[in-house]
N, C-alpha and C positions, 0 to 999 in steps of 0.2 A: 504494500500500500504506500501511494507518494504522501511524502509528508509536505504538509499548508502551514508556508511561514505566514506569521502576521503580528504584523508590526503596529504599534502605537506609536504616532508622533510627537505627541505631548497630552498627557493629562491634568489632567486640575483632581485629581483623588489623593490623599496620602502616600495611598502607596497602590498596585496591582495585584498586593497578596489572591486575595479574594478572585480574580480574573484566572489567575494562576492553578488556583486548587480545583475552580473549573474546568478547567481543560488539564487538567490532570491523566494520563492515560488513553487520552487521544492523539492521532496522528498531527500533531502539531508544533513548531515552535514558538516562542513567543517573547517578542524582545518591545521592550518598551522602553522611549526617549525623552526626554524635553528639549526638543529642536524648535520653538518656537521661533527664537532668536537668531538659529543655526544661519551659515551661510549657504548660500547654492551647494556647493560640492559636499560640505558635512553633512547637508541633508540628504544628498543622492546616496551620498556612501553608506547611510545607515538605513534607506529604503528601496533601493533598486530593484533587488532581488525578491520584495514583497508578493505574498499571492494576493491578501489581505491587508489592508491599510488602514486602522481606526483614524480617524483625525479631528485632534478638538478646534483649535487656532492657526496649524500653521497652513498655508495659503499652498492651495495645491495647482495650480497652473498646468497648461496645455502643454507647454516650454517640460515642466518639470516630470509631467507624466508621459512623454514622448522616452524619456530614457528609466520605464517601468517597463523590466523586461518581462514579468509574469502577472502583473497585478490582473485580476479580474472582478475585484469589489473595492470600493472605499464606501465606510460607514464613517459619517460626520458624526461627532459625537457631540448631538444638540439637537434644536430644533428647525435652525438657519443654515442655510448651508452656499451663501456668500463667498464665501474663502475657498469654492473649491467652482473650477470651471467645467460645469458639469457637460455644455454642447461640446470642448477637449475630450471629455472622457468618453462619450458617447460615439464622437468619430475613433476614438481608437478603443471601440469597444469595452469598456471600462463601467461596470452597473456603478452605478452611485446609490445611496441609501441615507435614510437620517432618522430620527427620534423626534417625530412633532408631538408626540402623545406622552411623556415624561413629566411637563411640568405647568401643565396647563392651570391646575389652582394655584399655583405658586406664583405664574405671572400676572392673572386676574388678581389676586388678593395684593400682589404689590401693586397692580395698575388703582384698584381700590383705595388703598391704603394712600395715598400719593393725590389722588381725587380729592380724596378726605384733608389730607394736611393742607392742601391748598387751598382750597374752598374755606377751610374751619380760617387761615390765617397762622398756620401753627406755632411760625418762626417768630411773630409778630406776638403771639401768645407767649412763648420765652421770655422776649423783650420785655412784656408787658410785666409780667413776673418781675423778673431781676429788677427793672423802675421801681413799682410797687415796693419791694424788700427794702430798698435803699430808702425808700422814701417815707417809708412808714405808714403809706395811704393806696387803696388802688388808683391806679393809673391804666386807663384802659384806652388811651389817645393813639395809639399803636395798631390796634387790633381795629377799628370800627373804623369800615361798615363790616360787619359778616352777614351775608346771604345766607339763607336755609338751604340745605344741602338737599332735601328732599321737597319734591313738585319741580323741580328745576327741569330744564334741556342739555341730555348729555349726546353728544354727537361719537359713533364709532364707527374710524377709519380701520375696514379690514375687519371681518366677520367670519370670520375661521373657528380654530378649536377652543382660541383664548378669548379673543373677542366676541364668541356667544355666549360664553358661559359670562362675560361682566355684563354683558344684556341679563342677562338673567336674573345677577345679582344689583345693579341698579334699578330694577325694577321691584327688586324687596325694597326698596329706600321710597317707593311710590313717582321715580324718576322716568320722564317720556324719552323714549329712544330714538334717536336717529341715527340712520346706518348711512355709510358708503362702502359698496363692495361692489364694483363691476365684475366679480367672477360669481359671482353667489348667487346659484339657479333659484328659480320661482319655488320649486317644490321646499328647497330649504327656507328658501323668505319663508314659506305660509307655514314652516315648522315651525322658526323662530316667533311666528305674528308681526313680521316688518315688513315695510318696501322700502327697499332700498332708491338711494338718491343720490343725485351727483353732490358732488366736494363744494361746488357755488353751493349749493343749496341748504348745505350740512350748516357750514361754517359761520355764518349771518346765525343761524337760530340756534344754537350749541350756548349753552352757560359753559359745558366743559367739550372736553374734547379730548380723547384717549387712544392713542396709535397702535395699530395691532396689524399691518401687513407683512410680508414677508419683504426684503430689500430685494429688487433687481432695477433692471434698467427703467421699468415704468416709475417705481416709489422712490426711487431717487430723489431728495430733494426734491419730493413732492408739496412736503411744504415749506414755502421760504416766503420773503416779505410778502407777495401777490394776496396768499392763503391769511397770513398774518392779520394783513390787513383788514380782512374780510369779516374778520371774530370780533365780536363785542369785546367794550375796553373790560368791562367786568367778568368776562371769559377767561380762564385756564386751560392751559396745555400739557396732555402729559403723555410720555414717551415710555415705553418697554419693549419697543419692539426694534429698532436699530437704530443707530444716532445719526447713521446718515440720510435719513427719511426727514429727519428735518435740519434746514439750515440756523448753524449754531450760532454765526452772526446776525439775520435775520429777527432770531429772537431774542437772543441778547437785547437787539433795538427795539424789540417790542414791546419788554419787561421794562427796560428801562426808562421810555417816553411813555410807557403808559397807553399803546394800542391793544397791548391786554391786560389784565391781572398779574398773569403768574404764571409758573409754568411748573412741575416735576417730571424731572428729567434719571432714567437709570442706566440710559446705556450714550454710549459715545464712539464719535468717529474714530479718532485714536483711541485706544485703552490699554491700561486707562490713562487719563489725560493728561495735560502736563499742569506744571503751575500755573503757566498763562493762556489756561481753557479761559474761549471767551466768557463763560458760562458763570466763572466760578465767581464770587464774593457780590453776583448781585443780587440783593436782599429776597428779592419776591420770586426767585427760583431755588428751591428743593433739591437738592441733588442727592442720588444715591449710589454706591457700589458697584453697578449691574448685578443685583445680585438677587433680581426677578426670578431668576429659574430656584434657588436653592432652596431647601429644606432636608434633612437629614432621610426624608422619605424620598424626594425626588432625586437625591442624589444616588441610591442606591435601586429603583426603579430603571436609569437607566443606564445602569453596569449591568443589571438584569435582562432590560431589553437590546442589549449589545450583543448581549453571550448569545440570545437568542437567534441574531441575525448569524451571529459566527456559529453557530451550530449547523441553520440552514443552509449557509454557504455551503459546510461541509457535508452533508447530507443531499446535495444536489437540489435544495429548490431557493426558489426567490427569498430576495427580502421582505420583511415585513412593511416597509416603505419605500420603494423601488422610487426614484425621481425620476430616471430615463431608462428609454426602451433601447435595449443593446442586443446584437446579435452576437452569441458566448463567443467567445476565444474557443479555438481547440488546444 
């Protein structure tokens, strides 16, 4: 029996004990890197010869999988899979796969949570605190106005696995939904109870607004000043879905002159950012970690749902999330 090398490019887990003792006794070996950072050639030298390619961060190119001389799967290890050039793998035959089903309350409940702080004023509720203490008296000149969080207009970009499920949970808060998803069939609109609507249409009537598409060429800096402009000044912005969906100068400008409210932000173009993210030190944007996907359940969810796919490989059938149709390698 041929033995299936497969390679890990970099993880974000402690360690791969656990991957290890899975594949225990199987025809397999298994070498795992943190090549994030690697240059070209440390990278080729420790994945060439891969059958299998887990990959969390590092950027898989057409350039770079031209010189995989066995590969016939890469599983992204997430939900996005940006960093890996899937139409490359597919002309050189190459399945691609990924985990969108891992961390789906995880990114809803921080897109929630981030809704919440900005809407409630939260940072501003700190401030108000610390005044207050010093001062001996409340001080509540910081915080007001605050809007009610519930009867409001929450606008959601991108109506998928994460993005239905916070329809769902803004609608426990008594909140009206409005959608934009040009992929989203009728049959699912009439599951969720939506119609969907164009981005002009969202954006004008949204109190908030919550980003959940996948990044490719269309969501690209989909929103920048244009969309910006469009949102009520007492409107919020809030991101968990990729930081380059929306332009970080743009809203910087929008936070700052007051064409919107505020904004929470968890994910970024660089990551993570530097000191002189435009984003950073202004008052009425939230920033967090990216660290939307994690919880101790979802993190080990999809080491579970990885093995599964490395099982299938080996076992002669598909992935459990196939992205492109390839014709197998012999």
């Amino acid at each position: 029996m041929n033995t299936t090398k497969i390679v890990v490019t970099d993880y974000i887990e402690p360690n791969l004990a656990w991957e290890l003792g899975q594949l225990a006794g199987l025809p397999v070996t298994f070498d795992a890197y943190q090549l994030k950072t690697a240059s070209r050639d440390v990278l080729l030298g420790k994945i060439s010869d891969a059958d299998v390619l887990v990959v969390n961060m590092v950027k898989i190119t057409r350039e770079i999988m031209e010189h995989l001389h066995s590969c016939k799967l890469i599983i992204r290890h997430g939900v996005g899979y940006d960093n890996i050039d899937v139409a490359g793998a597919t002309a050189l035959g190459i399945q691609v796969c990924y985990v969108p089903d891992y961390c789906r309350e995880e990114v809803a409940e921080q897109a929630m949570m981030l809704l919440l702080l900005c809407r409630r004023r939260f940072t501003n509720q700190l401030e108000s605190l610390a005044d207050s203490i010093a001062e001996g008296s409340w001080n509540f000149n910081k915080v007001i106005p605050v809007r009610r969080f519930s009867n409001s207009v929450a606008g959601i970009v991108g109506c998928g696995r994460i993005g239905s499920l916070v329809v769902k949970m803004l609608r426990g808060f008594g909140i009206e939904v409005l959608v934009h998803d040009p992929y989203l069939s009728e049959a699912r609109q009439a599951d969720l109870g939506i119609r969907c609507i164009p981005l002009e249409e969202l954006l004008p009537r949204a109190d908030m607004v919550t980003i959940h598409p996948a990044l490719n060429r269309e969501t690209e800096y989909m929103i920048g000043e244009r969309e910006l402009r469009m949102m009520k000044s007492s409107a919020i912005l809030v991101n968990t879905s990729r930081g380059a969906i929306v332009k970080a100068e743009a809203l910087a400008r929008a936070c700052r002159e007051g064409w919107i409210a505020g904004a929470g932000i968890d994910v970024f173009e660089k990551e993570p950012p530097g000191m002189d993210f435009v984003l950073r030190g202004i008052p009425n944007i939230i920033l967090t970690p990216h660290l939307a996907w994690y919880s101790e359940d979802a993190g080990m969810s999809i080491r579970e749902k990885i093995m599964e796919d490395i099982r299938r490989f080996l076992e002669g059938r598909p992935p459990r999330f196939p992205i492109n149709d390839v014709v197998a390698k012999d």
